[in-house]
C-alpha positions as CSV (number, residue, x, y, z in Angstrom):
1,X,0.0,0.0,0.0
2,X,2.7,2.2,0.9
3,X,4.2,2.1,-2.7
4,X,0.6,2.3,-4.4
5,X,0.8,5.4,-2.6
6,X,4.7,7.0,-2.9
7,X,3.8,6.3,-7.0
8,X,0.7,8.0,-6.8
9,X,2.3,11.0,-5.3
10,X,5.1,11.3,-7.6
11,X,2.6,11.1,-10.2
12,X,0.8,14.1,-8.7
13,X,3.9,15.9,-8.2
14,X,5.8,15.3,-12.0
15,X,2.2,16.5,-13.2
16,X,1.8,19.4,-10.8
17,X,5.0,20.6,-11.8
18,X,4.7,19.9,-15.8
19,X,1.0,21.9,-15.4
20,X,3.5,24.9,-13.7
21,X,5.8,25.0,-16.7
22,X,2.7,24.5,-19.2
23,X,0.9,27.4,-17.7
24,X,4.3,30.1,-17.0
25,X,4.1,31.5,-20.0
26,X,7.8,31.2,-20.2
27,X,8.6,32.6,-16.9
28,X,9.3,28.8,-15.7
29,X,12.6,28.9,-17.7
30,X,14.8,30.4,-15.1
31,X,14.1,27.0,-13.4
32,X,16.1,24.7,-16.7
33,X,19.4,24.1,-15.3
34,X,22.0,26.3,-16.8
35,X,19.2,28.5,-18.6
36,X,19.4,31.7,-16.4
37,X,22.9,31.7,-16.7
38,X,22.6,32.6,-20.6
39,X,23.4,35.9,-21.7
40,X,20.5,37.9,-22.4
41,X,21.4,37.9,-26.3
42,X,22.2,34.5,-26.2
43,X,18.8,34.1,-24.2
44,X,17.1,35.7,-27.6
45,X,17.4,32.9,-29.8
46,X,15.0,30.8,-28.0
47,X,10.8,31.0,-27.7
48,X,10.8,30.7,-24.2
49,X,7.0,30.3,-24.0
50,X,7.0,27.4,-26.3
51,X,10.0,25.7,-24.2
52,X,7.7,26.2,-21.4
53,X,5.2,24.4,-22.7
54,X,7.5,21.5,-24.4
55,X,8.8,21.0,-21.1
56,X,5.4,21.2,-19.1
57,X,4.0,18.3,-21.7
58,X,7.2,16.6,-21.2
59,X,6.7,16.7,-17.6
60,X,3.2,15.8,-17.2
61,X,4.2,12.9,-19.4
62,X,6.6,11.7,-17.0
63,X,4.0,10.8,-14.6
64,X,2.3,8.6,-17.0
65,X,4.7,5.5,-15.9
66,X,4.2,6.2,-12.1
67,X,0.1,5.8,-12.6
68,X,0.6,2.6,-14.1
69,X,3.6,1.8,-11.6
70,X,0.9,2.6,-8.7
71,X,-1.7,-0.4,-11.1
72,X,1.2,-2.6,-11.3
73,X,2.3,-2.2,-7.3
74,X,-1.5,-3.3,-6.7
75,X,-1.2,-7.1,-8.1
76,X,2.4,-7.3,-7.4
77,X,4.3,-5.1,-4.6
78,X,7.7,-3.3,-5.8
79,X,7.4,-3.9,-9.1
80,X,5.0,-1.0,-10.7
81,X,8.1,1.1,-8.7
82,X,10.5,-0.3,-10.3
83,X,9.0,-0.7,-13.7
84,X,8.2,3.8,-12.9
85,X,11.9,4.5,-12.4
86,X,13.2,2.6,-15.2
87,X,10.5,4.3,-17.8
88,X,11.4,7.8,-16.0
89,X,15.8,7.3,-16.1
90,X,14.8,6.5,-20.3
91,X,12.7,9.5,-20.0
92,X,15.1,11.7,-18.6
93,X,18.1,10.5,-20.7
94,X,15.8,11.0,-23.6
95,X,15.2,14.6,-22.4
96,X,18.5,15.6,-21.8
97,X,19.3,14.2,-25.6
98,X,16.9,16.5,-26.9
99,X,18.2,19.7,-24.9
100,X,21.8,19.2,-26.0
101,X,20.1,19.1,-29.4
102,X,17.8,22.0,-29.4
103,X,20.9,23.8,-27.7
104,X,23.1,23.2,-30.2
């Protein structure tokens, strides 16, 4: 029960934070690691509002896996966590591959 839970909230917390970025209106990009250390002409180049958003979907979709890690964790304890955090470290590598790219 205690898993079913802890994915359920990390759900509710990935999605929380992906609506945030979806909703800034590009104000959420000071929060990108490295971002608001850009020079402001260097800081031009980019549509921040639609970053914002590409990372808000991004982000909501991460909490996908812990919603069906919480099912999973219901007919079999430990794996739906496990199963979440192996779909969310492919996520995130795949995340951080498109950065580099669109920074480029």
């Amino acid at each position: 029960m205690l898993l079913i839970l802890f994915d359920l909230m990390m759900a509710l917390i990935m999605f929380l934070i992906g609506l945030f970025f979806y909703k800034s209106k590009g104000k959420a990009v000071n929060l990108l690691t490295g971002y608001n250390m850009k020079a402001d002409d260097e800081r031009q180049k980019y549509n921040e509002p639609e970053m914002c958003i590409n990372y808000g979907i991004r982000l909501m979709i991460m909490a996908i896996p812990f919603l069906i890690g919480a099912i999973l964790d219901y007919f079999s304890s430990g794996m739906g966590c496990m199963f979440a955090w192996i779909i969310l470290t492919i996520l995130l590598i795949l995340l951080v591959k498109k950065r580099i790219k669109i920074e480029k």
